[in-house]
N, C-alpha and C positions, 0 to 999 in steps of 0.2 A: 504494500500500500504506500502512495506517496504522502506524506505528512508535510505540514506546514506550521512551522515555529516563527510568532510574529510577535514585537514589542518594542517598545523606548530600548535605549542604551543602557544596562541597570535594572533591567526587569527580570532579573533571572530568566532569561529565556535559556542561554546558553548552558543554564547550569540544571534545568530541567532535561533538556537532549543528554547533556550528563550522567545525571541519575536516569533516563530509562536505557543508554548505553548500557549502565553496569545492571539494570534488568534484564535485559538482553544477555550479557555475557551469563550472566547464573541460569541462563534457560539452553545454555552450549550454543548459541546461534556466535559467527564469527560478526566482529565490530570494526568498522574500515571508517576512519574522520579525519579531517584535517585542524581539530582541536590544536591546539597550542598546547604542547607537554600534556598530552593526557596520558597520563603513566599510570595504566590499569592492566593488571593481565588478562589478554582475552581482546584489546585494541589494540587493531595495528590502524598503520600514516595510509590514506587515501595511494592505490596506483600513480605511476608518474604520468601516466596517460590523464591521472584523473577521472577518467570513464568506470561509470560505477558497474557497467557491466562486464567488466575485468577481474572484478571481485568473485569470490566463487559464490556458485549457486545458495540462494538461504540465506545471503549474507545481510546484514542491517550497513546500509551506508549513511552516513551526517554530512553534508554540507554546512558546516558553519560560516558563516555571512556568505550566502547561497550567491549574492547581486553581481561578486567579484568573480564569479566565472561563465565565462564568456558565453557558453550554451544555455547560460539558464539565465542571464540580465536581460532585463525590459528591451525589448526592439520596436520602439515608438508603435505605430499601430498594425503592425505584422501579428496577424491571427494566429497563424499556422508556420512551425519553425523546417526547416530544410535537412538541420541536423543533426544526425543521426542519433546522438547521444538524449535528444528531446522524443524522437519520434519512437524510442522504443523504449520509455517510459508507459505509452500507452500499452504495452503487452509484459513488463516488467513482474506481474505477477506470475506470469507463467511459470518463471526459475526459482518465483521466494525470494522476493526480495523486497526489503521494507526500506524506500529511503526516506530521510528526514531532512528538508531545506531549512535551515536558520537563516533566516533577515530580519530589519526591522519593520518593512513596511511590505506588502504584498504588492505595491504598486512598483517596486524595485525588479520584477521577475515577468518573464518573459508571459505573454497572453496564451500561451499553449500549452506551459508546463501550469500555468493556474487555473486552467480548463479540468485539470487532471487528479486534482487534491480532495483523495475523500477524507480527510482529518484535518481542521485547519483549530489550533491552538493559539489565543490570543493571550499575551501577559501584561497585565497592568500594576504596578507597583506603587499605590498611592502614598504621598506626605513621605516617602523612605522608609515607609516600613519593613517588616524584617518578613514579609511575608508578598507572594503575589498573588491577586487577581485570575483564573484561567479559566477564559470563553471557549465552548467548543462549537462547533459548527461542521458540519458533516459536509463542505465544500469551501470556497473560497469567500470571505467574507473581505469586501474589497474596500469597508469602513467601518474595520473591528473595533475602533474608539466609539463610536459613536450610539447613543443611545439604543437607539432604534435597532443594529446591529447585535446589542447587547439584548435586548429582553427576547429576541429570535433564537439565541444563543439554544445549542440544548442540551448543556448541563453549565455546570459553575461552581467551581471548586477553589479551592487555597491550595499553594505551594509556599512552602517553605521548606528550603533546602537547609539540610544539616551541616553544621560548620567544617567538618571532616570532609564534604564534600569538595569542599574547594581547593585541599592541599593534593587531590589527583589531573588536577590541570592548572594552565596558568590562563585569569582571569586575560579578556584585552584590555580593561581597563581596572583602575583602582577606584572601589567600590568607597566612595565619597559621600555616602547618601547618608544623611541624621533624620530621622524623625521628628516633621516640621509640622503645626498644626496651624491649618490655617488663622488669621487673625479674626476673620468672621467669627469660627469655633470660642475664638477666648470671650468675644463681645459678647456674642450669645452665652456662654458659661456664667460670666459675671452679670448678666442681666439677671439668667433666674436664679443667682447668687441672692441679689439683690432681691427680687421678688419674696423669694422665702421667708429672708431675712425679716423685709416691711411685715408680712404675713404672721412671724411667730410675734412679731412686737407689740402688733394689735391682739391675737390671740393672748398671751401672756405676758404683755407687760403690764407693771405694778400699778400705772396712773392712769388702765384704759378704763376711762368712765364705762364703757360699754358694759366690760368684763366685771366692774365690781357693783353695776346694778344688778348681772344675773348673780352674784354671791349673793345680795342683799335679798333677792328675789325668792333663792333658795333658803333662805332660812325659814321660811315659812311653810307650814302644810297648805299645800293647796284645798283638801277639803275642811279642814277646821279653819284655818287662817290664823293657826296660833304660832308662834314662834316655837321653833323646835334647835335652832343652834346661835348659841350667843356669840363663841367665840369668831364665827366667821366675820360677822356683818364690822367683827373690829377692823378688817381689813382695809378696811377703808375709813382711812383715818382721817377727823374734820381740822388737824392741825397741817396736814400734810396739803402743798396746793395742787389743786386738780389741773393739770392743763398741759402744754409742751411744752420740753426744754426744764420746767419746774418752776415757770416763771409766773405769776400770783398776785396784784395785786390788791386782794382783799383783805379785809382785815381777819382776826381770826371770829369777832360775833357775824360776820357775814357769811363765812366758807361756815360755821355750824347752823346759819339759819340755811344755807343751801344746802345741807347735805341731810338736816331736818326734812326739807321739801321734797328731797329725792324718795328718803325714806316713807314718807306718808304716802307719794305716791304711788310705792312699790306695795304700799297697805293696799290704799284702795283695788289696785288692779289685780288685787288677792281673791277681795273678799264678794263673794257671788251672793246676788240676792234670785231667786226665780219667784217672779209674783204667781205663775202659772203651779204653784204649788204653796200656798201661805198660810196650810197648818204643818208645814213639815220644814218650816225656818227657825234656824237657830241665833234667837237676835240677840244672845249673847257674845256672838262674834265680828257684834258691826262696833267698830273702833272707829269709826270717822262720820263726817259729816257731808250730804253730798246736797246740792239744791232741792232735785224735784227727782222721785223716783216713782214707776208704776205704784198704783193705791187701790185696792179691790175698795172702789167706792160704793157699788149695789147690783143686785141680782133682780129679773125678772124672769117668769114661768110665763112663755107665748107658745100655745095649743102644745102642752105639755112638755116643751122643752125649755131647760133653762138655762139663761145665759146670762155674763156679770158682765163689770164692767169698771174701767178704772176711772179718778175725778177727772180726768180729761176724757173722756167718752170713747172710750178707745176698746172694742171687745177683747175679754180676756179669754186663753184658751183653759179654763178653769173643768176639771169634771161633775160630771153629770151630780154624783155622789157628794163632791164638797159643793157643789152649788146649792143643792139642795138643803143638807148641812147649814146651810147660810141660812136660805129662805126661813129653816123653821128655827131661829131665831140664835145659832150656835155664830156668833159672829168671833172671827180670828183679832187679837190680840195687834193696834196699828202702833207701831214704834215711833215713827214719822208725822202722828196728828202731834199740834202743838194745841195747849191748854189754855185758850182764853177768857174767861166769864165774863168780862165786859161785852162779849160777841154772843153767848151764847141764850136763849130764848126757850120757852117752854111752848109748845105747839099744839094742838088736837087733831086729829083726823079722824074722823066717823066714816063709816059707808052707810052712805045715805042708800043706795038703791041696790037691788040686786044684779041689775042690767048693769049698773057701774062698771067699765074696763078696771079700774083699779080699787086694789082693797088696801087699804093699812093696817098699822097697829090701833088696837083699841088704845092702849095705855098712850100716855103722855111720851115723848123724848126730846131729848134737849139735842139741838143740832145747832150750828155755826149760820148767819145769815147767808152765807156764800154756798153751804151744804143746802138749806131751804131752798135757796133762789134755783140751784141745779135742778131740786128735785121737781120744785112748779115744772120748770123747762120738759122733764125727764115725764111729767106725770100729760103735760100738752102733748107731746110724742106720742105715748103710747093709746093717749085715746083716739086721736089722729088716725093713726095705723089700726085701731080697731074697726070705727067708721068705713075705713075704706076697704074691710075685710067681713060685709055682712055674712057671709057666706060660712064665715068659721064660727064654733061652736065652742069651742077650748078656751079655758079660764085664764085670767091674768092677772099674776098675782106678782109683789113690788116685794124688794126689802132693801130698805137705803140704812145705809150706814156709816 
């Protein structure tokens, strides 16, 4: 088979033809090259003829820098070569015989003998490494740098030649190469150096406000809302200044009313109220004070269904069972009414008729003038909506509270 060894100057090409030489010799096949000192037993020096079919039968031949002999160098655009030592390449297999061309470029070699290459080996040696590159390609690949070349390739391996390798021949050149990495490589390294770095600083550093509201956060049970570790929330110290660099200038009754304010708010955003359940609130656990919060203000039963309803007129999704609960006069415990008797007034309400949409309590109660004036509101509504509902026959019954 003719073979094709191609690469830069320094891409172990030469020293791969090398080592499969001495594969060669351990398989008994005889090894003919014109190597420089390759002192192996089992290689002998290229015929003077140079014609590799002078060699006996079976034999493995190397052309090292293939370009520099005359039957096998490029001839501008001449297809087909005249020479006999080219044209009987094409039947070379018949006698066993495996040659191997070394150059660097395949555009170096005649258009007849690269017609003819069923193994073409490409070596690339990046940044100087101690290792090469090797494209194979089961013909002549006539731009084995090149991308495209490459991903057609069909296999792709590593060489690296062992050091002991190189004291059976002599190199042509003195292998100069350091492992260089490009400066792109270092910009980028230091970049997500850098990145990391910002990344653990906000993660764990000691002054990240973020980091020491979730401390402050986690000291609380989220379903109690009671403090369950003291020693954390010291982390975050109100002498110490919040900010970058360490630089501060509050005083110290400032940075403790800030860090008071942090704290209260990490209460608040604790502690859960659901109005949609307000016999099963624990209002032992409300530490703070908020403006206006849902208020099961009253219930009403319309054609046997009943539905409440907060002081903003807002329906609540309250069940069937505590609404009822309400109606028949079991009213929940409100943390949030405030206590004023200058407001507050003594009322009656009768049911005059039985046709009445609304019934009250017989007994007296004291409500707030702003509680009354909803309920007139509350009590116009539902006769309203009875009026326009001759057709129903279901009772309607009130409980304000």
């Amino acid at each position: 088979m003719l073979k094709l060894y191609t690469g830069k100057p320094g891409s172990f090409k030469t020293a791969k033809a090398v080592s499969d030489a001495m594969r060669f010799v351990k398989e008994g096949r005889p090894v003919y090259t014109n190597i420089d000192n390759f002192d192996y037993e089992g290689v002998q020096k290229l015929p003077e003829s140079l014609d590799w079919a002078d060699c006996p039968h079976g034999s493995v031949v190397i052309y090292d820098e293939a370009q520099q002999f005359d039957f096998l160098q490029y001839k501008g655009r001449e297809k087909l070569s005249s020479d006999q030592r080219v044209k009987g390449l094409e039947t070379h297999r018949h006698q066993g015989y495996d040659i191997i061309l070394v150059t660097q470029s395949p555009s170096f070699l005649h258009n007849h003998v690269l017609s003819l290459v069923g193994e073409h080996y490409h070596l690339h040696r990046a940044y100087g490494r101690s290792y090469a590159d090797v494209f194979l390609w089961r013909y002549t690949s006539h731009s084995p740098d090149s991308t495209g070349a490459k991903n057609k390739a069909e296999s792709h391996e590593k060489f690296k030649p062992e050091s002991k390798l190189f004291d059976n021949y002599q190199s042509t050149t003195i292998d100069t190469h350091k492992l260089k990495v490009p400066v792109l490589y270092w910009k980028l390294g230091g970049f997500l150096l850098a990145v990391i770095a910002l990344i653990l600083y906000m993660v764990f550093g000691s002054n990240n406000p973020f980091l020491s509201a979730h401390k402050i956060k986690d000291n609380y049970d989220h379903a109690s809302g009671k403090k369950v570790v003291e020693s954390q929330a010291s982390s975050v110290s109100i002498n110490e200044p919040q900010g970058f660099g360490g630089l501060d200038d509050r005083t110290e009754e400032q940075r403790r009313a800030d860090f008071n304010k942090q704290l209260e708010y990490n209460r608040e955003q604790l502690m859960k109220y659901n109005v949609n359940k307000p016999y099963d609130i624990d209002y032992t656990a409300f530490q703070y004070q908020v403006q206006q919060v849902p208020q099961l203000s009253g219930c009403a039963i319309i054609d046997k269904k009943c539905t409440c309803y907060s002081q903003q007129a807002t329906r609540l999704d309250i069940s069937q069972t505590d609404c009822k609960r309400y109606m028949n006069g079991d009213k929940p415990f409100n943390p949030f009414k405030q206590v004023n008797s200058n407001e507050n007034f003594t009322y009656a309400q009768s049911n005059n008729s039985g046709n009445s949409p609304l019934s009250s309590q017989q007994n007296p109660a004291q409500i707030s003038l702003n509680e009354y004036a909803k309920f007139q509101e509350y009590q116009r509504i539902t006769q309203e909506y009875q009026r326009s509902q001759p057709q129903q026959t279901g009772e309607l019954n009130h409980g304000f509270g």
